[in-house]
PyMOL Python script that loads the backbone (N, CA, C, O; Angstrom):
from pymol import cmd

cmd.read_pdbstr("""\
ATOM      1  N   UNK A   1      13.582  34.945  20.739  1.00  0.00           N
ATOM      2  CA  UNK A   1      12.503  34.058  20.346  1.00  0.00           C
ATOM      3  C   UNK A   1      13.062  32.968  19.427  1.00  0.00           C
ATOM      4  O   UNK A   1      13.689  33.287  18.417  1.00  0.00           O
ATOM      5  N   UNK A   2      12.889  31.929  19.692  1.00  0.00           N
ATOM      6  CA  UNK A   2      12.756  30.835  19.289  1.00  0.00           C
ATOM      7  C   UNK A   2      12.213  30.443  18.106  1.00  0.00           C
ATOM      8  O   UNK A   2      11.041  30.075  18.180  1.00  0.00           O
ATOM      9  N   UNK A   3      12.920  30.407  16.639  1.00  0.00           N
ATOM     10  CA  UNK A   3      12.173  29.950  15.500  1.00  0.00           C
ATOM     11  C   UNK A   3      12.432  28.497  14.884  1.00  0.00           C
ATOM     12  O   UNK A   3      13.417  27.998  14.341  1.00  0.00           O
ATOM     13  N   UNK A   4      11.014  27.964  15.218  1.00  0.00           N
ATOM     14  CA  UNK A   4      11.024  26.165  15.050  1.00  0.00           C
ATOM     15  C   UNK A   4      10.744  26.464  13.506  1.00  0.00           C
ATOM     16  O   UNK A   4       9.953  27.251  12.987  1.00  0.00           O
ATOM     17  N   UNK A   5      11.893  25.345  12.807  1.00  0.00           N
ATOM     18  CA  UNK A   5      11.601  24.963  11.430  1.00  0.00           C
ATOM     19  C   UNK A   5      10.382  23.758  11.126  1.00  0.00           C
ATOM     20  O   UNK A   5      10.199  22.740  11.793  1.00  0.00           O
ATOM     21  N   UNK A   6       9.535  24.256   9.780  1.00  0.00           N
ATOM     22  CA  UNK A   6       8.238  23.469   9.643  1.00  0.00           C
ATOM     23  C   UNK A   6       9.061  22.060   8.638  1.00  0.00           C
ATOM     24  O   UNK A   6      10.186  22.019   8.140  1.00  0.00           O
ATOM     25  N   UNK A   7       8.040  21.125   8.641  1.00  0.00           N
ATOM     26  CA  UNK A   7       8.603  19.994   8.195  1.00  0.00           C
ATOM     27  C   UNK A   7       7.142  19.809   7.664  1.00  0.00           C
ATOM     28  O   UNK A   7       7.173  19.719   6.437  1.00  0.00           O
ATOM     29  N   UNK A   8       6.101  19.737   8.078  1.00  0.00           N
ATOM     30  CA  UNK A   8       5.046  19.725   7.184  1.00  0.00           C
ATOM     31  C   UNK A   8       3.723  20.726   7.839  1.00  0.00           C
ATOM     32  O   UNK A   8       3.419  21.083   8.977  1.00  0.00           O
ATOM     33  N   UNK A   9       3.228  20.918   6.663  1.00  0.00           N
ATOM     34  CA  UNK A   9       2.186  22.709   7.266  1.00  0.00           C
ATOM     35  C   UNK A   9       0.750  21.674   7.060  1.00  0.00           C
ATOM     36  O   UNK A   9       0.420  21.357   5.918  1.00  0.00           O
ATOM     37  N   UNK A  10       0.093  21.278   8.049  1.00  0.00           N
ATOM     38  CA  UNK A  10      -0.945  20.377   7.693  1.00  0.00           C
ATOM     39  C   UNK A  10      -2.281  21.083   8.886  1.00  0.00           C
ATOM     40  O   UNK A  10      -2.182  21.770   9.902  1.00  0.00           O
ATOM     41  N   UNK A  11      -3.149  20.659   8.342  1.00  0.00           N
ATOM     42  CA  UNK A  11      -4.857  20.777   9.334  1.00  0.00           C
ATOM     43  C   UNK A  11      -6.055  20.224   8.799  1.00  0.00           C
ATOM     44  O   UNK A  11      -6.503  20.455   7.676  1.00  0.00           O
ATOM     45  N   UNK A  12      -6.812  19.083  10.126  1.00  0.00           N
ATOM     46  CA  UNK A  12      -7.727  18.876   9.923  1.00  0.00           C
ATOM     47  C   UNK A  12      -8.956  19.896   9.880  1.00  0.00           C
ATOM     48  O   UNK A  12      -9.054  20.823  10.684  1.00  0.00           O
ATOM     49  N   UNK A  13     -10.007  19.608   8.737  1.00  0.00           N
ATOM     50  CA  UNK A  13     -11.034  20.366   8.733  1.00  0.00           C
ATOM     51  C   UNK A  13     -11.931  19.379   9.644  1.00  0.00           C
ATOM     52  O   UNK A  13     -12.098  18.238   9.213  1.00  0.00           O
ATOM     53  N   UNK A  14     -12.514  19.741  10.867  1.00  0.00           N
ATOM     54  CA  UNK A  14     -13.278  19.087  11.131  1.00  0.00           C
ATOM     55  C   UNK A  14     -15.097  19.147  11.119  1.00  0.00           C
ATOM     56  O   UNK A  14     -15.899  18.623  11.892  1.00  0.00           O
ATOM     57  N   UNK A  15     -15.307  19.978   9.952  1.00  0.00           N
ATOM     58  CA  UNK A  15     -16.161  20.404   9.664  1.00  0.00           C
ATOM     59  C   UNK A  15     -16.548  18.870   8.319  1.00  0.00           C
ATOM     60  O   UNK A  15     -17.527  18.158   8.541  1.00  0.00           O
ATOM     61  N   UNK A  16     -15.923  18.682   7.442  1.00  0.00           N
ATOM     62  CA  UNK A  16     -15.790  18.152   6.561  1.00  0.00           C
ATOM     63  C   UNK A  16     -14.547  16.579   6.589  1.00  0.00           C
ATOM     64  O   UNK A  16     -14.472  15.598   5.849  1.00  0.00           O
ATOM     65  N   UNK A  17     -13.891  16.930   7.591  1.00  0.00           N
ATOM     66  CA  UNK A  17     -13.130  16.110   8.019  1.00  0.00           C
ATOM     67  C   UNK A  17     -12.010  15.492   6.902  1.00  0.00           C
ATOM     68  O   UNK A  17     -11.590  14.335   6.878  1.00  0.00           O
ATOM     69  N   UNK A  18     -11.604  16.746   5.865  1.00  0.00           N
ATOM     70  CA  UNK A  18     -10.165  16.842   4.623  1.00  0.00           C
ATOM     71  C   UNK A  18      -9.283  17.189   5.613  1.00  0.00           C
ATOM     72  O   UNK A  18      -9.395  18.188   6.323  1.00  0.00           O
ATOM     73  N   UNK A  19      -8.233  16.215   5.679  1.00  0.00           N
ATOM     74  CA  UNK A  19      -6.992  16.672   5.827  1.00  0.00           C
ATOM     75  C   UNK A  19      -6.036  17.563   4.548  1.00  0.00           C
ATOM     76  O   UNK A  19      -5.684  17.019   3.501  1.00  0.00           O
ATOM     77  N   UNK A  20      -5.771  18.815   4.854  1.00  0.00           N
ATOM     78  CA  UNK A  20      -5.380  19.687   4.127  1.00  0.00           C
ATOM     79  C   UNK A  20      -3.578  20.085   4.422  1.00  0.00           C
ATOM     80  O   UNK A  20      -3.024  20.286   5.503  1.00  0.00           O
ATOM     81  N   UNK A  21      -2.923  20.099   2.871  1.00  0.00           N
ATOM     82  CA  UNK A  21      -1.271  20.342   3.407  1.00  0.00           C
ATOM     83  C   UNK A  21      -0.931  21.445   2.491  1.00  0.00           C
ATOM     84  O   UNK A  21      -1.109  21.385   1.274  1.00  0.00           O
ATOM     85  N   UNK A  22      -0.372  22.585   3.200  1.00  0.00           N
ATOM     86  CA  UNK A  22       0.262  23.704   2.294  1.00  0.00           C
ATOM     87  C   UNK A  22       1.675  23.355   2.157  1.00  0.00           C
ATOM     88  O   UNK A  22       2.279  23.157   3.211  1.00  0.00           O
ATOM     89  N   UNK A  23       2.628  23.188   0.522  1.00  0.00           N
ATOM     90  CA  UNK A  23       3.666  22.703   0.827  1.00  0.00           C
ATOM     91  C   UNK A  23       4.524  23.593   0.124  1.00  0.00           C
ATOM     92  O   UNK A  23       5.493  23.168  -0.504  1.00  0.00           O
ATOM     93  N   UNK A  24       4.276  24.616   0.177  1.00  0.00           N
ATOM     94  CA  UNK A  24       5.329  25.731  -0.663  1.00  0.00           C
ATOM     95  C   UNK A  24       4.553  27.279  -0.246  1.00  0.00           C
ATOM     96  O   UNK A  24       3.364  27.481   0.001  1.00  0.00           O
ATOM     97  N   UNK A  25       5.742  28.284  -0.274  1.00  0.00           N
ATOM     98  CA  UNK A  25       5.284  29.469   0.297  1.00  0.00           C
ATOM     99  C   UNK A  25       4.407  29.781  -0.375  1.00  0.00           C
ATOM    100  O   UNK A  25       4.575  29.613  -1.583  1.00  0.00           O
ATOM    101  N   UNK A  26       2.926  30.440   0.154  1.00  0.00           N
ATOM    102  CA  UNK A  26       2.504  31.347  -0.779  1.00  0.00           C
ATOM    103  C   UNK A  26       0.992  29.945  -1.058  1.00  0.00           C
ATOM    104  O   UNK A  26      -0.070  30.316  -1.557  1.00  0.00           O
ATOM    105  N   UNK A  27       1.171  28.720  -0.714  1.00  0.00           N
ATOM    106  CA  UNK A  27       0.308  27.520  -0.938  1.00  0.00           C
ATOM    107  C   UNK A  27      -0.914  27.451  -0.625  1.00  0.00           C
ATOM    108  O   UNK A  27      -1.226  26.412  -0.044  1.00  0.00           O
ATOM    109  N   UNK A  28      -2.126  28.567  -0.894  1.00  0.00           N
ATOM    110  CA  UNK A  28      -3.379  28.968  -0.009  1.00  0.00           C
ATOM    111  C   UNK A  28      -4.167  27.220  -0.572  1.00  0.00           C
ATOM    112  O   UNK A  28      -4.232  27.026  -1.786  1.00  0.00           O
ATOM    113  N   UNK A  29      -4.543  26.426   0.118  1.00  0.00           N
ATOM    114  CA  UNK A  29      -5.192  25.321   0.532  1.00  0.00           C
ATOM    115  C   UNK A  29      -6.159  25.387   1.088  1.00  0.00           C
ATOM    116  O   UNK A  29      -6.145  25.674   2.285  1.00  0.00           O
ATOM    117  N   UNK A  30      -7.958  25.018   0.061  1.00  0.00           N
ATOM    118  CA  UNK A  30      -8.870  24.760   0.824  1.00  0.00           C
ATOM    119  C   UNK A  30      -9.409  23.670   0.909  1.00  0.00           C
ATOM    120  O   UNK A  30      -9.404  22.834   0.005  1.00  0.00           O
ATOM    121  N   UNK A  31     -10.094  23.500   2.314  1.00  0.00           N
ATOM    122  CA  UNK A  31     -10.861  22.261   2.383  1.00  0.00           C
ATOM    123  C   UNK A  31     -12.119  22.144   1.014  1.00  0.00           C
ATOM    124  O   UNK A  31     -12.485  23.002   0.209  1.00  0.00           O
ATOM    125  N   UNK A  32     -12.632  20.389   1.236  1.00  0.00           N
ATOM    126  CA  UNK A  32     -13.845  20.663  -0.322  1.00  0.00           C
ATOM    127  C   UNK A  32     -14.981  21.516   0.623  1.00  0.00           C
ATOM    128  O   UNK A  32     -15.651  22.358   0.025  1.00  0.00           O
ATOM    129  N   UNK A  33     -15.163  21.366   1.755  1.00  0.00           N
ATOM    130  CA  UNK A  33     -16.176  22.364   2.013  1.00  0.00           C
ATOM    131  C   UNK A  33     -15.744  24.069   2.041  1.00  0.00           C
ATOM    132  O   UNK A  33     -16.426  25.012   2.441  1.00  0.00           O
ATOM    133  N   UNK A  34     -14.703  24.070   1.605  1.00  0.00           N
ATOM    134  CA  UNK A  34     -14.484  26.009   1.747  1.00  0.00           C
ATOM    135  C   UNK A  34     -14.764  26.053   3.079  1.00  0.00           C
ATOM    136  O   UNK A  34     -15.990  26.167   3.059  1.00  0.00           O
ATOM    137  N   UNK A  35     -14.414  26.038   4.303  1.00  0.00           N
ATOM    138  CA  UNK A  35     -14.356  26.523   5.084  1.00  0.00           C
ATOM    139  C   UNK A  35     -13.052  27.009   6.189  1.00  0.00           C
ATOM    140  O   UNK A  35     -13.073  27.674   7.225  1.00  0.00           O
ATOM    141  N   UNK A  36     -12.156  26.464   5.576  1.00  0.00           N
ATOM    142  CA  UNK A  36     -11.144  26.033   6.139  1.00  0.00           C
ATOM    143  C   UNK A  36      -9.905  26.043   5.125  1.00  0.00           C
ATOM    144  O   UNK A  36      -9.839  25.607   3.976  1.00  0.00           O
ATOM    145  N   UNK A  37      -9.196  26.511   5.710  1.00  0.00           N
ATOM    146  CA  UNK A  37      -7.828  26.834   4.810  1.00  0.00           C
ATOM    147  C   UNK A  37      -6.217  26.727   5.430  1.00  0.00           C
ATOM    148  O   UNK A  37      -6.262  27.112   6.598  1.00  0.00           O
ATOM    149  N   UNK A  38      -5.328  26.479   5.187  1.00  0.00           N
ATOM    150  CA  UNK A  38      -4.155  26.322   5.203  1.00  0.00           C
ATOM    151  C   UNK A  38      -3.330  26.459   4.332  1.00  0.00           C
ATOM    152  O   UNK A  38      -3.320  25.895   3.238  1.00  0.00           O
ATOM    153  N   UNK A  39      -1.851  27.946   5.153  1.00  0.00           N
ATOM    154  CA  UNK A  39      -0.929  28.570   3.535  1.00  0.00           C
ATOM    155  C   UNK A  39       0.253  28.848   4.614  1.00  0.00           C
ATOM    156  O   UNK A  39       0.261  29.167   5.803  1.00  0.00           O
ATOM    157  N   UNK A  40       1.366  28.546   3.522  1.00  0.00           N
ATOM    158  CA  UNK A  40       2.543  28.770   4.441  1.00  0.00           C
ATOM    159  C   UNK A  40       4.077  28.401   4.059  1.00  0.00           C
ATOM    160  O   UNK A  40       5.212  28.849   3.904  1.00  0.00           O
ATOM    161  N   UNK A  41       3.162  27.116   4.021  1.00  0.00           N
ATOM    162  CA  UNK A  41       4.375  25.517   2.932  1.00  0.00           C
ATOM    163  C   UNK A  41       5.432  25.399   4.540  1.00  0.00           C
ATOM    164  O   UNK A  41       5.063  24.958   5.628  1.00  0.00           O
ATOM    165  N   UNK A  42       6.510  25.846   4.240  1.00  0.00           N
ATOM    166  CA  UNK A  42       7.572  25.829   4.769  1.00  0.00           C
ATOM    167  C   UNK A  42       8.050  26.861   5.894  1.00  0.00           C
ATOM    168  O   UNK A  42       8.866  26.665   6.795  1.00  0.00           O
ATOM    169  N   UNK A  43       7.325  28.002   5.597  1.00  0.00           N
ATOM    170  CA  UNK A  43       8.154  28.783   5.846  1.00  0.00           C
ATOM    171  C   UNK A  43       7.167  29.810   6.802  1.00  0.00           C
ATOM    172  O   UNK A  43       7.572  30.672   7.582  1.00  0.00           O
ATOM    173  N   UNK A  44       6.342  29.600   6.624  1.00  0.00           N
ATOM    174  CA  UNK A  44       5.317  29.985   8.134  1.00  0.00           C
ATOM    175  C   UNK A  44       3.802  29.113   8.418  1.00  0.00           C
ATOM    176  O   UNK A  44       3.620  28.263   7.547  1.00  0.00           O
ATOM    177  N   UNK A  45       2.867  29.165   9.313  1.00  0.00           N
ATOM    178  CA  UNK A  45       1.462  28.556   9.290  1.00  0.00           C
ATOM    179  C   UNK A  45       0.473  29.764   9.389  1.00  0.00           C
ATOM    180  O   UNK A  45       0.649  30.685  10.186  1.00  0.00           O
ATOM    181  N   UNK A  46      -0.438  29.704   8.637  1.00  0.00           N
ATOM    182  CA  UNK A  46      -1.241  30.765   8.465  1.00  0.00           C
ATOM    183  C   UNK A  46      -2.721  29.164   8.338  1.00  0.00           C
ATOM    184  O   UNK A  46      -2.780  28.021   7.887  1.00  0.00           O
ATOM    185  N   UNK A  47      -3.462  29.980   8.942  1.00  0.00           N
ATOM    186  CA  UNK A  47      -5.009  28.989   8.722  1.00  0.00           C
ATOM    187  C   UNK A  47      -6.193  30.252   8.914  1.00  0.00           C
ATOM    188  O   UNK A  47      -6.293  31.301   9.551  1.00  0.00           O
ATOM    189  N   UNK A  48      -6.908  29.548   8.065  1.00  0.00           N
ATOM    190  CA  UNK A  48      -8.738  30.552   8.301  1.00  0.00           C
ATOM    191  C   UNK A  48      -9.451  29.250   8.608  1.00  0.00           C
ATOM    192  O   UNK A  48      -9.292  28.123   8.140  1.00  0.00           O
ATOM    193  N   UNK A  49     -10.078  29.607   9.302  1.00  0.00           N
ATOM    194  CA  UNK A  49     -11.643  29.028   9.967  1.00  0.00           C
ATOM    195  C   UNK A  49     -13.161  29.889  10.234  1.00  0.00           C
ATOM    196  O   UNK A  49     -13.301  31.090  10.465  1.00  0.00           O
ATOM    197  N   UNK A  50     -14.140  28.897  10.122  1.00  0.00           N
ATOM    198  CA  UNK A  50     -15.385  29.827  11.066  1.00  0.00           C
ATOM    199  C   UNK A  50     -14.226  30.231  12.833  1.00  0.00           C
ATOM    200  O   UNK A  50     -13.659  31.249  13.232  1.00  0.00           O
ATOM    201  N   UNK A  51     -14.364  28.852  13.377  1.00  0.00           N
ATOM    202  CA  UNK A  51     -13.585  29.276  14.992  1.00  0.00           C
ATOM    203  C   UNK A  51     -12.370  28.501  14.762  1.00  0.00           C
ATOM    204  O   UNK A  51     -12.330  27.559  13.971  1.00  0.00           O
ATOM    205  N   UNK A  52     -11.075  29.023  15.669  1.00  0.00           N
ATOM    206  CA  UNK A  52     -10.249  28.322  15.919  1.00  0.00           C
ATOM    207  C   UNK A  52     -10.120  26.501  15.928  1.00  0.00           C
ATOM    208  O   UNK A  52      -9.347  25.606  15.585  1.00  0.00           O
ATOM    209  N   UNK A  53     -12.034  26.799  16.852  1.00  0.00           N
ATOM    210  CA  UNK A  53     -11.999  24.592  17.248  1.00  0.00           C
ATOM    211  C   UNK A  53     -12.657  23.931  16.152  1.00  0.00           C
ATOM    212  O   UNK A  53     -13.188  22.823  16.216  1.00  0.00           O
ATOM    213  N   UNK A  54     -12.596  24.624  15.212  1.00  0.00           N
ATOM    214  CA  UNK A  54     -13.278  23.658  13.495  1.00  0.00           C
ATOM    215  C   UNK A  54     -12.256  23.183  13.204  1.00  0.00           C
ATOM    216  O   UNK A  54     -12.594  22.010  13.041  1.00  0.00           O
ATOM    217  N   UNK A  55     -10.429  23.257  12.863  1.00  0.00           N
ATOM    218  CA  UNK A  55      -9.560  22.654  13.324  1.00  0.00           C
ATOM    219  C   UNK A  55      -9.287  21.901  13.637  1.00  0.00           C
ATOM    220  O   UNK A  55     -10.001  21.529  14.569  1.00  0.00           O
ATOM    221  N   UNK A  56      -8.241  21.029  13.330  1.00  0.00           N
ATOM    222  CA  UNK A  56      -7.471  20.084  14.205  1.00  0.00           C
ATOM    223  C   UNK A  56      -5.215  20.458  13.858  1.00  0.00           C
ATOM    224  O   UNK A  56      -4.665  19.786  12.985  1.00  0.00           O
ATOM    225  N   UNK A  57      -4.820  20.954  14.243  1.00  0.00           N
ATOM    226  CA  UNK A  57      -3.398  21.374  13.838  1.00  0.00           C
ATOM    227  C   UNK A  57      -2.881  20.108  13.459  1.00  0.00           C
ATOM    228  O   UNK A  57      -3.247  19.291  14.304  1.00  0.00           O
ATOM    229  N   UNK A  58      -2.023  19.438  12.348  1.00  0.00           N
ATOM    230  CA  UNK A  58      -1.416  18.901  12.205  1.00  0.00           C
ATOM    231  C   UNK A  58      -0.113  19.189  11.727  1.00  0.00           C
ATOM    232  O   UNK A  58       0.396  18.345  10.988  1.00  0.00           O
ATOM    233  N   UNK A  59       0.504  20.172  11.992  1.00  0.00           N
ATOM    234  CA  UNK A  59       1.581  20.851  11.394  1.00  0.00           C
ATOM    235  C   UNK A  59       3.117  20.091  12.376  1.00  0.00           C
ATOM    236  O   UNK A  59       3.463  20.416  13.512  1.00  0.00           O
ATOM    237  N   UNK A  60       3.587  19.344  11.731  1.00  0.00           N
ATOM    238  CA  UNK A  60       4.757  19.166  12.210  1.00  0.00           C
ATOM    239  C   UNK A  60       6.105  19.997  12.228  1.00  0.00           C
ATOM    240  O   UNK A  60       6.321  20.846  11.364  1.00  0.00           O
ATOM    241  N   UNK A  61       7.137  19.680  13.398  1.00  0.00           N
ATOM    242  CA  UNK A  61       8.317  20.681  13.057  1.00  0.00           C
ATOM    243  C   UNK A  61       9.425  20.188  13.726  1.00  0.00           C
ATOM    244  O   UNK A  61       9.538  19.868  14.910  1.00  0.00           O
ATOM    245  N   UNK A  62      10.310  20.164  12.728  1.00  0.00           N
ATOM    246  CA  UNK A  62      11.468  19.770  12.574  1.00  0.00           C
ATOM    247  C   UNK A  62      12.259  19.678  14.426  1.00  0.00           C
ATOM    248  O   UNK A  62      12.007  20.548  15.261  1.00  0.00           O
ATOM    249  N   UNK A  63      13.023  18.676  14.669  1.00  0.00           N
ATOM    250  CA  UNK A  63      13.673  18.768  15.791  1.00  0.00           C
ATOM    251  C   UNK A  63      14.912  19.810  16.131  1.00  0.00           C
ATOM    252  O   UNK A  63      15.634  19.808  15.134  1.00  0.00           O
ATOM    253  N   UNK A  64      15.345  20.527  16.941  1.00  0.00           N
ATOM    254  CA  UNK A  64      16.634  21.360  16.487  1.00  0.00           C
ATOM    255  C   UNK A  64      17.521  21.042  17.648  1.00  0.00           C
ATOM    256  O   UNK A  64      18.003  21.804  18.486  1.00  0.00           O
ATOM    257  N   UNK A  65      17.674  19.218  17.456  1.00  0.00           N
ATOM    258  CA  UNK A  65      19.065  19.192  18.087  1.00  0.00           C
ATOM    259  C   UNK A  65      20.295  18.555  17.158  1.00  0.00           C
ATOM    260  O   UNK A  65      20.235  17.835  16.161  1.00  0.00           O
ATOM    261  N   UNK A  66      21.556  19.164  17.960  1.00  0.00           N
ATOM    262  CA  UNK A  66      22.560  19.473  17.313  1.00  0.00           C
ATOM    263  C   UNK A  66      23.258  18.432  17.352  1.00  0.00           C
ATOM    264  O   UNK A  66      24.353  18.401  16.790  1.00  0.00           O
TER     265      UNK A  66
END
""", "prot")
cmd.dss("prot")
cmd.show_as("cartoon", "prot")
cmd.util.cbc("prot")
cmd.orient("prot")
C-alpha cells in the first residue's frame, strides 16, 4: 500500500461554508457551526460530519516523484 504524504489537511463545511485546516498532529478543527471537523495536520486525515456530503475534501498531497 501506497502512503501519499499530506501537504495540507483542509475541508469545506458546506453546511456553514468555513474552510477549515488541521496543521499539526493531534489539530482537532471545528467549523463556527460545530458541525464539522478536521484533525490530522500532517500526518493523517481524520474528519466528522452529520454525512460524508456536508463536506467538501480539500486536503492536498504532496507529489512522489523522484
Amino acid at each position: 500500500m501506497e502512503h501519499r504524504k499530506i501537504k495540507r489537511n483542509r475541508l469545506q463545511c458546506k453546511l456553514c461554508g468555513d474552510i477549515i485546516e488541521s496543521k499539526y498532529t493531534h489539530d482537532y478543527v471545528m467549523c463556527s457551526c460545530k458541525k464539522c471537523a478536521i484533525d490530522g495536520g500532517k500526518e493523517y486525515v481524520r474528519f466528522s460530519a452529520p454525512k460524508p456530503d456536508d463536506v467538501i475534501f480539500l486536503t492536498e498531497y504532496e507529489d512522489n516523484k523522484d
